[in-house]
C-alpha positions in Angstrom: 60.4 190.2 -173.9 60.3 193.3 -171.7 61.1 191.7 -168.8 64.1 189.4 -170.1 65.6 192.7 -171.2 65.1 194.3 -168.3 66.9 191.3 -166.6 70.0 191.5 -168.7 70.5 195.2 -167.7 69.0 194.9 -164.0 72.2 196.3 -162.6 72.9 199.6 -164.6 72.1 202.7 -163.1 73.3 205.7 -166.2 84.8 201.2 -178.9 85.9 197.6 -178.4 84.3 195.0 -180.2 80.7 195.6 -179.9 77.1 194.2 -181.2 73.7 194.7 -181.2 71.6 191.7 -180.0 68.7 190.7 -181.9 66.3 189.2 -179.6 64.5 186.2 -181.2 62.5 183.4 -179.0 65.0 181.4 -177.5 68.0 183.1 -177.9 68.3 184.5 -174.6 70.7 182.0 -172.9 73.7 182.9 -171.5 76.3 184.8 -169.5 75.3 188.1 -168.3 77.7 190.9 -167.2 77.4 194.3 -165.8 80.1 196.7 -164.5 80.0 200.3 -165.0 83.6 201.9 -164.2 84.3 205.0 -162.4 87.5 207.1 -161.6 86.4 207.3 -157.2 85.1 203.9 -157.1 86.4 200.2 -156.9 85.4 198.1 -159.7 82.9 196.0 -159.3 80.6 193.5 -161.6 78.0 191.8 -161.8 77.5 188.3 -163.6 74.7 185.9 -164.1 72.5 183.5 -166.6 69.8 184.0 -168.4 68.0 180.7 -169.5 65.7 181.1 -172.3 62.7 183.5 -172.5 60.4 181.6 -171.0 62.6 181.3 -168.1 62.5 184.4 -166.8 64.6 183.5 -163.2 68.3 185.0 -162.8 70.5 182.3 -161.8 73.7 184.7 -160.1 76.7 183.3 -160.6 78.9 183.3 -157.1 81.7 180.8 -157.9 83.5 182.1 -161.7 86.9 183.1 -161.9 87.1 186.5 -162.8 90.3 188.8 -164.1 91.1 192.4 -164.5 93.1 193.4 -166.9 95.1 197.3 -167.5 96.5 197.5 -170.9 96.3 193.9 -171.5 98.4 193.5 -168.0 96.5 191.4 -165.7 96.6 193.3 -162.4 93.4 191.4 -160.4 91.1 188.7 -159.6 87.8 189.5 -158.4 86.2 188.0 -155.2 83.1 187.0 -154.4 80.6 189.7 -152.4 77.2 187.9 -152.9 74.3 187.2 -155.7 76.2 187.7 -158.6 78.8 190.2 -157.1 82.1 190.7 -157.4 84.2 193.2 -156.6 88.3 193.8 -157.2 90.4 196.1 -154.8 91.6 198.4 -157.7 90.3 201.8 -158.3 90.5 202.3 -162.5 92.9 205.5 -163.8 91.3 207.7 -166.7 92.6 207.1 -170.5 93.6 203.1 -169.6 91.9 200.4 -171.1 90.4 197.8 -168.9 88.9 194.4 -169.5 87.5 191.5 -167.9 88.2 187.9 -169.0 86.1 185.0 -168.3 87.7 181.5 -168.9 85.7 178.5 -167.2 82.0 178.9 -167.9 82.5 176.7 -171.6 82.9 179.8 -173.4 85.7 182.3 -173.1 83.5 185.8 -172.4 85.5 189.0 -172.5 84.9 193.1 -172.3 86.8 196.6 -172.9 85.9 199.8 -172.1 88.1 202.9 -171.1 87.4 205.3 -168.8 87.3 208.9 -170.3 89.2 211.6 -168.8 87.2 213.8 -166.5 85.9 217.4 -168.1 85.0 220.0 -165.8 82.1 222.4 -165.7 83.1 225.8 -166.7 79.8 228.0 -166.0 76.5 226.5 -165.1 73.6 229.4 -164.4 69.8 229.3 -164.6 67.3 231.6 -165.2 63.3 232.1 -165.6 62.4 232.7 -169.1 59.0 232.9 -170.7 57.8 230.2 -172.8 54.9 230.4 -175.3 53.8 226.8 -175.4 52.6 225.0 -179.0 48.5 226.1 -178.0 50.1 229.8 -177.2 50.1 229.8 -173.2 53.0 232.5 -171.7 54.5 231.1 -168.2 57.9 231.0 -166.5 60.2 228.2 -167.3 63.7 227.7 -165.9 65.9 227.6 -168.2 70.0 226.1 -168.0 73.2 227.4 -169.7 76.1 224.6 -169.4 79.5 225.7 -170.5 82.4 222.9 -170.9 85.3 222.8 -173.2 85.9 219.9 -175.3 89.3 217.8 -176.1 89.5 218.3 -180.0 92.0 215.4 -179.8 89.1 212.5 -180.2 85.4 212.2 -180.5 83.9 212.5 -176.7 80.8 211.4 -175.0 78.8 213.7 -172.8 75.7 212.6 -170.2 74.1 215.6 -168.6 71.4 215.8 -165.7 70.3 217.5 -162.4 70.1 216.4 -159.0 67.7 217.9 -156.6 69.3 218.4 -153.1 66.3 219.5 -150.1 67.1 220.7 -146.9 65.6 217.2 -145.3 66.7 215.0 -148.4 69.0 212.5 -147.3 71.0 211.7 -150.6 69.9 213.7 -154.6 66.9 212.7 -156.3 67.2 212.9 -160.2 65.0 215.3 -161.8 63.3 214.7 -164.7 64.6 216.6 -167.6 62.4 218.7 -170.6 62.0 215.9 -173.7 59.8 216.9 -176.6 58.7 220.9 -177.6 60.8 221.9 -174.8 64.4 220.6 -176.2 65.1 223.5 -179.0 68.8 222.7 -178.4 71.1 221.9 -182.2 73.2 219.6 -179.6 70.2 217.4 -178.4 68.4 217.2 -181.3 71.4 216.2 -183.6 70.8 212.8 -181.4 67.0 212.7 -182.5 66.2 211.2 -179.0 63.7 214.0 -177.7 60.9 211.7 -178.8 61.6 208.6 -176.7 61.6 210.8 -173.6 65.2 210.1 -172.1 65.8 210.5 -168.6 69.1 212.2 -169.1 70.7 214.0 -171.8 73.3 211.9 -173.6 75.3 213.3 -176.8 78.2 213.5 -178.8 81.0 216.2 -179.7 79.8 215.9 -183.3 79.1 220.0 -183.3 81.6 221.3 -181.5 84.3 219.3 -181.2 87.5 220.6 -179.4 85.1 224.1 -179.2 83.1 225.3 -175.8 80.0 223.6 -175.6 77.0 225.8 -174.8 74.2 223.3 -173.8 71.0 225.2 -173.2 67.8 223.4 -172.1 64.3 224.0 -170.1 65.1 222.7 -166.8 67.3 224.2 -163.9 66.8 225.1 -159.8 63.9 225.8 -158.1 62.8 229.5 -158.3 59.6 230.0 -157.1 57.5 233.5 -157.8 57.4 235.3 -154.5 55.9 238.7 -153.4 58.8 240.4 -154.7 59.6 238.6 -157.8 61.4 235.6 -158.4 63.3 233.9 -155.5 65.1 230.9 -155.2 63.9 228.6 -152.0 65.9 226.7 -149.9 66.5 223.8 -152.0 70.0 223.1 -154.3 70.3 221.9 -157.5 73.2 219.9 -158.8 74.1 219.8 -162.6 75.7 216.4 -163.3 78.5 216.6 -166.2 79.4 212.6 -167.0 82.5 212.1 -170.1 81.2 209.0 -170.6 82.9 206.1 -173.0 81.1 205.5 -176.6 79.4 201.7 -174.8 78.1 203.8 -172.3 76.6 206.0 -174.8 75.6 203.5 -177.4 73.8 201.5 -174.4 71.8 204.8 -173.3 71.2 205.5 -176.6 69.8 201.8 -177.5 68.1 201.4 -173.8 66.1 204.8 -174.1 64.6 203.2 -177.3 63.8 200.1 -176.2 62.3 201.1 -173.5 59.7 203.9 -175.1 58.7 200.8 -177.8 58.1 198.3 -175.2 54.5 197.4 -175.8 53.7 195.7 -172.7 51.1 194.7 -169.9 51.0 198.2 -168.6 49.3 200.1 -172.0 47.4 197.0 -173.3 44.6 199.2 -172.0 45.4 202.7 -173.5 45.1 201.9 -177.2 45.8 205.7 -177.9 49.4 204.7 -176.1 49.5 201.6 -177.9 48.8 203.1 -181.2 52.3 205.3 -180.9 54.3 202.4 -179.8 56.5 200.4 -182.0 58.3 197.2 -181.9 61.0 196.6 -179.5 64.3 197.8 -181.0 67.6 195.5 -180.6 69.8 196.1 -177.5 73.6 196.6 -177.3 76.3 195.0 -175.9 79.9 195.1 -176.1 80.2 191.7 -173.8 82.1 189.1 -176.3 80.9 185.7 -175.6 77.7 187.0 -173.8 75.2 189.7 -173.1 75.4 193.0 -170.8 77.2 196.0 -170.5 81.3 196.9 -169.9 81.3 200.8 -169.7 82.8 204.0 -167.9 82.4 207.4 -167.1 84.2 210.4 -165.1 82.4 213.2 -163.8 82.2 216.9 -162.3 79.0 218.5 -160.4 78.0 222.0 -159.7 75.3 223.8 -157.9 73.4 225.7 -160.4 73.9 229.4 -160.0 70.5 231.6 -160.5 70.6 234.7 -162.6 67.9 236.8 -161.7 
């Protein structure tokens, strides 16, 4: 089952009509789509078939008719790039609903999403803290304070992570963030995701909304004890702010999940691992007519600022 799922959302990196797909044997065939939109890129998508579990080879789709769609104005057709590709020369505008429309594979298939306005970081600082762990060791732990204001005007969608920059690092490479005695945070545990171990930090206005947010969490730069105390080194640290719609959320939400419950080849071994897992949960989609993922998301970086 693990790797069907993983073949529906292959293309994802991280409220129209939506569903959550119950995953029985043999129910996985059909049209698969995958676009995530962003306010400084072109929008592109990806589409293909899934044929049955036991099936487990993508089939792209190169030769569907595709259309774009602002505020129910048809403004595009995509074209073509390669394996399941497609791309449309449009660049999306936050607050406008989008879709895609499908109308020659049997089947009309369809999506919405919006793409949320962008919210910029108002303060984000680190510092070294102690930290008694749960068997009472004392040691240094970095330690982030994220300031933002929120629109009181609607409910809003946050994503939150860090990207390590080195001096001879081409490109960022996501860290991983603090998950389970380490997130002490009323913001990320209102979500009750600490215990799937998420990659990011994804959450909801629900306590604060149209307040400051003050997201504090055990993670940050790269201090490092020196002769003379605590220095930074020469790497950078970016802190990723994402307003990200409500499928991008739900599907993060639903993903993370899944992929903690997965009992597969991997920890047939470890019975101890096995023991804690459970059974794989239902995924999401907001695809009408088929399976996948229509979302959106704006975003605003900064380089954490240490605080000695």
């Amino acid at each position: 089952m693990k790797k069907v799922i993983v073949i529906i959302l292959l293309f994802i990196l991280a409220v129209s009509c939506t569903k959550e797909l119950e995953i029985k044997e043999g129910d996985i065939e059909g049209i698969v789509i995958n676009s995530i939109l962003t306010s400084d890129s072109i929008i592109k998508v990806n589409i293909s078939r899934v044929n049955g579990i036991e099936n487990s080879d993508i089939q792209f789709l190169d030769s569907v008719y595709v259309e774009l769609y602002r505020d129910e104005t048809l403004i595009g057709i995509f074209q073509n790039i390669a394996k399941g590709w497609y791309r449309v020369n449009h660049t999306p505008d936050a607050g406008v609903k989008y879709s895609l429309r499908i109308k020659d594979l049997n089947d009309r298939i369809s999506a919405n999403t919006v793409v949320p306005e962008k919210v910029e970081i108002y303060s984000a600082e680190y510092s070294l803290v102690d930290f008694v762990s749960d068997v009472g060791e004392n040691y240094k732990v970095p330690q982030t304070i994220l300031k933002f204001i929120d629109d009181p005007k609607k409910n809003n969608y946050y994503e939150v992570f860090l990207a390590h920059i080195g001096i001879y690092q081409i490109g960022m490479h996501i860290n991983s963030l603090s998950v389970g005695p380490l997130v002490d945070s009323p913001i990320l545990l209102n979500e009750g995701d600490e215990n799937y171990y998420p990659t990011t930090y994804f959450f909801s206005d629900e306590l604060f909304n149209g307040d400051t947010c003050k997201l504090v969490f055990y993670e940050g730069g790269t201090a490092m004890e020196t002769e003379i105390g605590f220095q930074e080194d020469d790497h950078k640290t970016d802190i990723i702010l994402r307003s990200i719609s409500k499928e991008y959320y739900l599907y993060r939400k639903y993903w993370t999940r899944h992929y903690f419950n997965q009992q597969n080849a991997e920890n047939v071994d470890d019975p101890l691992v096995m023991m804690f897992q459970g059974i794989p949960i239902e995924m999401y989609s907001n695809v009408n007519g088929g399976y996948g993922i229509f979302a959106a998301y704006s975003q605003d970086s900064e380089n954490l600022i240490y605080i000695p």
